[in-house]
N, C-alpha and C positions, 0 to 999 in steps of 0.2 A: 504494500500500500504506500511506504516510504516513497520508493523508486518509481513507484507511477506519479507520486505528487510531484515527484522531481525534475520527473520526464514530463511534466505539463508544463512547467515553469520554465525549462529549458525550449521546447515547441516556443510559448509565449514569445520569448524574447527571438528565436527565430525568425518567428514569424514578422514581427516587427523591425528585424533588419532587412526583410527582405521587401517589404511593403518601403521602407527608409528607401529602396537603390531603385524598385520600380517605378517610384512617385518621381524619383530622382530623372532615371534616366526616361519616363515618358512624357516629361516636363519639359526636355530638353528640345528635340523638334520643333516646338511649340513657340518656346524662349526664341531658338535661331529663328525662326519666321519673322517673329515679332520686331529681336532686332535687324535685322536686312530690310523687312518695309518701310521702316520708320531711320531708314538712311544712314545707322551706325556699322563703321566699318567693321567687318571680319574679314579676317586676313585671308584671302586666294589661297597661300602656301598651305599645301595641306598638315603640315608638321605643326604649323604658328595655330592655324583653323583648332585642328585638333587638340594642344595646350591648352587654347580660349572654349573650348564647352569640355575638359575635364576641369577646369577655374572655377569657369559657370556651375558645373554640374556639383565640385567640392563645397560650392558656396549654399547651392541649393541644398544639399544631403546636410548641412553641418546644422541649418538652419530648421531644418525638420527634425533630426535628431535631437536637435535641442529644448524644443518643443514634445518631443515624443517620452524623451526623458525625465523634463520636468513634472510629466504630469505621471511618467509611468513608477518614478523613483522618489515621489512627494512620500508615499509612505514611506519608504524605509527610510530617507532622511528624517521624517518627523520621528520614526521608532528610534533613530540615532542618539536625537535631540533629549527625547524624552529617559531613555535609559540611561541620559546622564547625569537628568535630573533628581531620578531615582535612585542613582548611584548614592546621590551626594543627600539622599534620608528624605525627598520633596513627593509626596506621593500625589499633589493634588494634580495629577495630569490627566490628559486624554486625546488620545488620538484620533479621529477623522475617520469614521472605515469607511473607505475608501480605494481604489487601485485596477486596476486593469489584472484580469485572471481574479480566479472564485477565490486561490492562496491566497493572494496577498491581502483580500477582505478576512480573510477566514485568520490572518497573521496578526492582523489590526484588533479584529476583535476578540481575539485569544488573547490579546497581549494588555487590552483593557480591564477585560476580567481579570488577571494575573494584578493588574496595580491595585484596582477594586478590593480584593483580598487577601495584600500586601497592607495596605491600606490600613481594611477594620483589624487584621491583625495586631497591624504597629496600633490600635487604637486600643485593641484587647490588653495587648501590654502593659501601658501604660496605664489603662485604670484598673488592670490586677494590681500593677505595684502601689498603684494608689490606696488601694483597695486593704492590702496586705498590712503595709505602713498602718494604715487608719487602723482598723482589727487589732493588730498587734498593740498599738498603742494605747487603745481604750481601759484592757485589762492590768497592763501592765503600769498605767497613770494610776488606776483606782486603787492596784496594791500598792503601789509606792504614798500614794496620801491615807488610807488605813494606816498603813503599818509608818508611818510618821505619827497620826494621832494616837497611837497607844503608847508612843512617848513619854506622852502628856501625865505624869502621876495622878494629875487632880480629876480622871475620868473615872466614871463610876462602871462598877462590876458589869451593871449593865451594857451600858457603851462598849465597855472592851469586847466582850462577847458579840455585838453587832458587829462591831470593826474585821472581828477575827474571820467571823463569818463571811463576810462581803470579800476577804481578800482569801478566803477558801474560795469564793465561788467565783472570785476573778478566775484565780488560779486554776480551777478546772473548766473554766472556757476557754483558757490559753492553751492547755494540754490538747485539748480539743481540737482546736484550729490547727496548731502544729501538729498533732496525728492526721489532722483529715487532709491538710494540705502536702505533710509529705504520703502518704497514703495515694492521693490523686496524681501527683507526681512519678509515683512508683508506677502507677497504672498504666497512664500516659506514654512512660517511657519503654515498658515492656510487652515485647512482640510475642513471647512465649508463657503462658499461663504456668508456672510450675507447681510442685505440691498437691498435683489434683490426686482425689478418692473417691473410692465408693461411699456414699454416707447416706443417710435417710434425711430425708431432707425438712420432711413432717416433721420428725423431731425436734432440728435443726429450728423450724418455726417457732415449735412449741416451746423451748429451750430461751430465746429472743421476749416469746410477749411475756413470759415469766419473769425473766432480768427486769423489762420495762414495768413490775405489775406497781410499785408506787407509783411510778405517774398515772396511771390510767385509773389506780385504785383515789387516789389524791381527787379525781375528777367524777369519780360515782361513774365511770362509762362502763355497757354495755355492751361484751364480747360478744361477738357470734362467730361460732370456729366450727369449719366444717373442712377435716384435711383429708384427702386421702393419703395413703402409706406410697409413699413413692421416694424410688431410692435415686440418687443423680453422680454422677463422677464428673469433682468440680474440684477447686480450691475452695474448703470449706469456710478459711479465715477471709478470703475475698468474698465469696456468696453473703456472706454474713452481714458484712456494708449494706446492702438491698432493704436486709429488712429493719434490720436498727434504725435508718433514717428515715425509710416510707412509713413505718408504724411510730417512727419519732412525730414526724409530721400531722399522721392522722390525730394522734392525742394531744399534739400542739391546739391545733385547731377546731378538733372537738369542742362543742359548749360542754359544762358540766350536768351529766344524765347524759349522754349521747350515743347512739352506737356507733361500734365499728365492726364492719362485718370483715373477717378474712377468709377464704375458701382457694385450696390448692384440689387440681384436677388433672388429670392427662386429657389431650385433645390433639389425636391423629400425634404427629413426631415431634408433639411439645406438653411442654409442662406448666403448666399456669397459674398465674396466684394474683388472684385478686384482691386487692383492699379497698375496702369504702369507708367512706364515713359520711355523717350528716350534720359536717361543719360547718363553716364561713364560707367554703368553696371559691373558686376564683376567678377574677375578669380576662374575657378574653388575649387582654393584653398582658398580663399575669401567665398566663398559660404559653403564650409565646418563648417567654424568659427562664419558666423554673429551673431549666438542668443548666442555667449558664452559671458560672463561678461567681459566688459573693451577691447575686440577685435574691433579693426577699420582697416580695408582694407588697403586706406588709407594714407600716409602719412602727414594729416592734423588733425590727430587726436587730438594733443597736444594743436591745437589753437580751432578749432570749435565742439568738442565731446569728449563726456568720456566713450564713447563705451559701455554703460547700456541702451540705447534706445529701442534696439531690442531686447533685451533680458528680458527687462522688458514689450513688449509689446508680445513677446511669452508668457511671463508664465501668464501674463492677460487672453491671448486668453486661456489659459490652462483652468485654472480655473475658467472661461466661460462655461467651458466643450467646446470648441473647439483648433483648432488648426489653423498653418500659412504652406503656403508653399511661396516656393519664386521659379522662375527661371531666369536667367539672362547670357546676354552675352555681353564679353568685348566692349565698346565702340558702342553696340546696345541697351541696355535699360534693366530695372528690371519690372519682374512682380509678385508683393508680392499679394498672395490669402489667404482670414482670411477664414475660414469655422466655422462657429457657428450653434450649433444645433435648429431648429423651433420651439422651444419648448413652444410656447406661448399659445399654447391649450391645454399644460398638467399642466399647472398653476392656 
């Protein structure tokens, strides 16, 4: 497919040298008439004749070529231009598509897309770092001002016991953010899932909303748990992200009394587990955002999340070889669906 695109490009430009010396030399009979009627001399000798319409004929070719060029070689000079600009960290460019032959359209607009997504890249960057910076430093401001006020002798029994608490609970949201962010990182960067087993995966559920059962217990909610026994060959410590965050989220956002239904099932060469709740549920523009890093709906972010949850349990279910879908509607509830592959009989 290479070499045919190559062999067009080359044709192209063929083509157009050869249109360049026809125009050239069918133009030329034409020229001489013109000048002989109009009384300008050409030389008799046929040697001097001959010099004066290959002049002519150089002057005409050079003159179409140049024309033929600017318009055939405007893209690549602008991709010149602009991958200098890009060079030097400038992404807000674009190119013109533009060009003679499907290529050099198909060049133009392959190479917009590429800035396009260089671009929100370099923009992802920089407000992760933003992002990090900020996180990081919220917890770690609030224990450095506690544990300055406990200084203070003249604080009573009471106060120190708040203070201590607050800079306990910075401090296990810092742990937090640093496990989920190198966690996500590890993910990210690894092409080979290793450590995977045979494990019961029910269990594995069952295991998760148990560890979770003070929050949920804290909130009066109502389980509904219907699992079937199904076994999976996975990285059981990665699977495990999936459901700590999704069932974190659902009892986040549960009102108190609420249910949460979870139900794991086989369906045809997949595994399925559904979670719902009948929370705060979220706007469509909310649903756009959730599996991005540091995005929280939201405006309780600051105090109860760092917005890595779901996005560290997408790219788990990723490299699971499955995926997440979610649907949800405002002030009706969410329903986050993990799909993972049955894969336990090709193991």
């Amino acid at each position: 497919m290479k070499k045919f695109s190559g062999l067009k490009i080359t044709m192209l430009f063929f083509l157009l040298s050869f249109f360049i010396q026809f125009i050239s030399s069918s133009v030329m009979p034409f020229l001489t008439f013109f000048l002989v009627k109009n009384g300008i001399n050409m030389e008799p000798n046929l040697v001097l004749f001959s010099v004066q319409l290959a002049i002519i004929s150089f002057v005409v070719g050079t003159v179409l070529a140049w024309i033929v060029a600017k318009r055939v070689l405007k893209p690549i000079s602008d991709l010149n231009d602009a991958t200098k600009k890009i060079a030097k960290g400038e992404f807000d460019v674009h190119i013109e598509e533009m060009g003679i032959g499907k290529e050099l359209c198909e060049m133009t607009k392959s190479f917009n897309i590429m800035v396009e997504e260089l671009k929100n890249t370099e923009t992802f960057r920089n407000d992760f770092i933003a992002n990090v910076s900020h996180e990081f430093k919220t917890p770690i401001s609030a224990i450095e001002g506690y544990a300055t006020l406990l200084q203070d002798k003249s604080i009573s029994e009471e106060e120190k016991d708040t203070y201590i608490e607050r800079i306990i609970s910075s401090s296990k949201r810092l742990s937090s953010l640093s496990g989920n962010i190198l966690m996500i990182s590890k993910l990210e960067n690894q092409e080979i899932l290793l450590d995977k087993t045979k494990y019961s995966l029910d269990e594995q559920l069952r295991n998760i909303i148990l560890m979770l059962e003070n929050l949920w217990n804290e909130k009066n909610l109502n389980l509904d748990i219907d699992l079937d026994n199904i076994t999976f060959y996975g990285n059981k410590n990665v699977v495990s992200y999936i459901w700590i965050n999704i069932l974190g989220n659902a009892i986040k956002f549960t009102p108190n009394g609420g249910v949460i239904s979870i139900k794991m099932y086989k369906k045809n060469s997949s595994i399925i587990v559904d979670i719902s709740d009948n929370g705060i549920g979220m706007t469509e523009e909310t649903l756009k955002h959730i599996f991005e890093k540091f995005y929280c709906g939201d405006k309780s972010h600051g105090s109860t999340g760092n917005g890595l949850g779901l996005a560290l349990a997408k790219k788990a279910a990723e490299v699971s070889g499955g995926r997440i879908e979610v649907e949800s509607e405002k002030n009706i509830g969410t329903k986050f669906t993990v799909i993972l592959p049955n894969n336990v009989n090709n193991n």
